[in-house]
PyMOL Python script that loads the backbone (N, CA, C, O; Angstrom):
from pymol import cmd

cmd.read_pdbstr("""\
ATOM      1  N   UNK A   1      -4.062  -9.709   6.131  1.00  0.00           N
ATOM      2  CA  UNK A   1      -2.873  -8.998   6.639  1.00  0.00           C
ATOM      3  C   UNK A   1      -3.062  -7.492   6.445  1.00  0.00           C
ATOM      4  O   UNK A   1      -3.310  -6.913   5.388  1.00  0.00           O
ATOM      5  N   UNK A   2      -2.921  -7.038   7.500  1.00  0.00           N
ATOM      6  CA  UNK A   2      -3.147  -5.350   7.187  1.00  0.00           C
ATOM      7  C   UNK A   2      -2.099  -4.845   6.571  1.00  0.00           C
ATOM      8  O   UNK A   2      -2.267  -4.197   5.538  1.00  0.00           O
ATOM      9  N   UNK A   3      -0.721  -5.071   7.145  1.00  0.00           N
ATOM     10  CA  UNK A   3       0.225  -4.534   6.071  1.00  0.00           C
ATOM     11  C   UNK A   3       0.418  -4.615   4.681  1.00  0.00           C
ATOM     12  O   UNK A   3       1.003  -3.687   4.124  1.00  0.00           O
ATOM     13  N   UNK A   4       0.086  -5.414   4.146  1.00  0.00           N
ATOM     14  CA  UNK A   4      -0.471  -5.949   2.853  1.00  0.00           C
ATOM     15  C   UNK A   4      -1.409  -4.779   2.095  1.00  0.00           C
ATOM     16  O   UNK A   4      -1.285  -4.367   0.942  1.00  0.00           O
ATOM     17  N   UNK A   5      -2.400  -4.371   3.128  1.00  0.00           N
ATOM     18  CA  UNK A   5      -3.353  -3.866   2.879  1.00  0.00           C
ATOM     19  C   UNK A   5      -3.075  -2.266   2.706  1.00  0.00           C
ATOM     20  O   UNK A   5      -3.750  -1.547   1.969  1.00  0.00           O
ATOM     21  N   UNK A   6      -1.784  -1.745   3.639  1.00  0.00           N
ATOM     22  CA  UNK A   6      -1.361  -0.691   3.551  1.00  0.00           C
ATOM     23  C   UNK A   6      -0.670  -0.351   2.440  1.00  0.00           C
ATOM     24  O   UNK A   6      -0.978   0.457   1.564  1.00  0.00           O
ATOM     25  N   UNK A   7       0.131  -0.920   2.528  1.00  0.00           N
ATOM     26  CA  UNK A   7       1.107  -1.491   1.460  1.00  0.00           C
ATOM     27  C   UNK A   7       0.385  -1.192   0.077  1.00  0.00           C
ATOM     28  O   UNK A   7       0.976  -0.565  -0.802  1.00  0.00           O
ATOM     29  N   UNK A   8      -0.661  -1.570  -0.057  1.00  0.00           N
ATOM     30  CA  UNK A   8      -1.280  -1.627  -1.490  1.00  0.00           C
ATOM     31  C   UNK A   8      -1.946  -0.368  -1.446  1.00  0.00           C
ATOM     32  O   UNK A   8      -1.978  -0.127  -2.653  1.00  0.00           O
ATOM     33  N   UNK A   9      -2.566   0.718  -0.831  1.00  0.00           N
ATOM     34  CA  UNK A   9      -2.876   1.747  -0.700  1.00  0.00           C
ATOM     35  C   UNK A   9      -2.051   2.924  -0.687  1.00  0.00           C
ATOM     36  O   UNK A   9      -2.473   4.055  -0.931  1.00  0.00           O
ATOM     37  N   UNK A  10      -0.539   2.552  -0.317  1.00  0.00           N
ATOM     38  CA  UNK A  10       0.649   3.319  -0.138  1.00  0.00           C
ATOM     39  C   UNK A  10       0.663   3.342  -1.490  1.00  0.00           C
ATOM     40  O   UNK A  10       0.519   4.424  -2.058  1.00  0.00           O
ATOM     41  N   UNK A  11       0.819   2.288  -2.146  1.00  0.00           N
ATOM     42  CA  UNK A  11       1.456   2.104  -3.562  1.00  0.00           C
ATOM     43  C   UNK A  11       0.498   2.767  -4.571  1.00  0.00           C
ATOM     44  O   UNK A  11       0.908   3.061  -5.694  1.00  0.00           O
ATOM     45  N   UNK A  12      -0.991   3.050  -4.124  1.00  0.00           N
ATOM     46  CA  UNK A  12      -1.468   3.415  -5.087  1.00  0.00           C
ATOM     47  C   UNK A  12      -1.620   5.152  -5.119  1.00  0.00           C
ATOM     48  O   UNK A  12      -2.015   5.753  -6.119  1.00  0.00           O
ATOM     49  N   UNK A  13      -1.282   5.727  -4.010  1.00  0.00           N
ATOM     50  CA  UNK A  13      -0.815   6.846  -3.417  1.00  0.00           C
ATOM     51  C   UNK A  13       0.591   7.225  -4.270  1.00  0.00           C
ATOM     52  O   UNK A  13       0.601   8.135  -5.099  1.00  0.00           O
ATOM     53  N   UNK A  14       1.539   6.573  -4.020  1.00  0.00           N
ATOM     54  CA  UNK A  14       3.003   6.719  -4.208  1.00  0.00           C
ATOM     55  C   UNK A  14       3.819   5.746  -4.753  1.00  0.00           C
ATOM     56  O   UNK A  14       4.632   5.119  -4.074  1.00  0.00           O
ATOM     57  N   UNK A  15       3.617   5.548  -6.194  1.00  0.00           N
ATOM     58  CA  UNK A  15       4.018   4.612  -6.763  1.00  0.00           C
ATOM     59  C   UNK A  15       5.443   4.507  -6.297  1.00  0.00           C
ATOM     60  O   UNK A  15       6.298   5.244  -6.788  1.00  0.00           O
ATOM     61  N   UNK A  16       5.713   3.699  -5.449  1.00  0.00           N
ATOM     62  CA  UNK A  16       7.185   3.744  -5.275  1.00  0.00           C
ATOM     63  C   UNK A  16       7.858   2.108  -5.123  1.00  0.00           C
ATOM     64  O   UNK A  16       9.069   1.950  -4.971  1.00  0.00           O
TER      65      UNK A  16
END
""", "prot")
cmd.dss("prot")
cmd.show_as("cartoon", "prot")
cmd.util.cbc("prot")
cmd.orient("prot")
C-alpha cells in the first residue's frame, strides 16, 4: 500500500 508507505515517511518527517 503506498499510503501506508507515505504515511510512515510523513511520520518520520513530522511526528504528528
Amino acid at each position: 500500500m503506498d499510503f501506508f508507505c507515505v504515511v510512515k515517511e510523513l511520520n518520520n518527517e513530522n511526528r504528528w
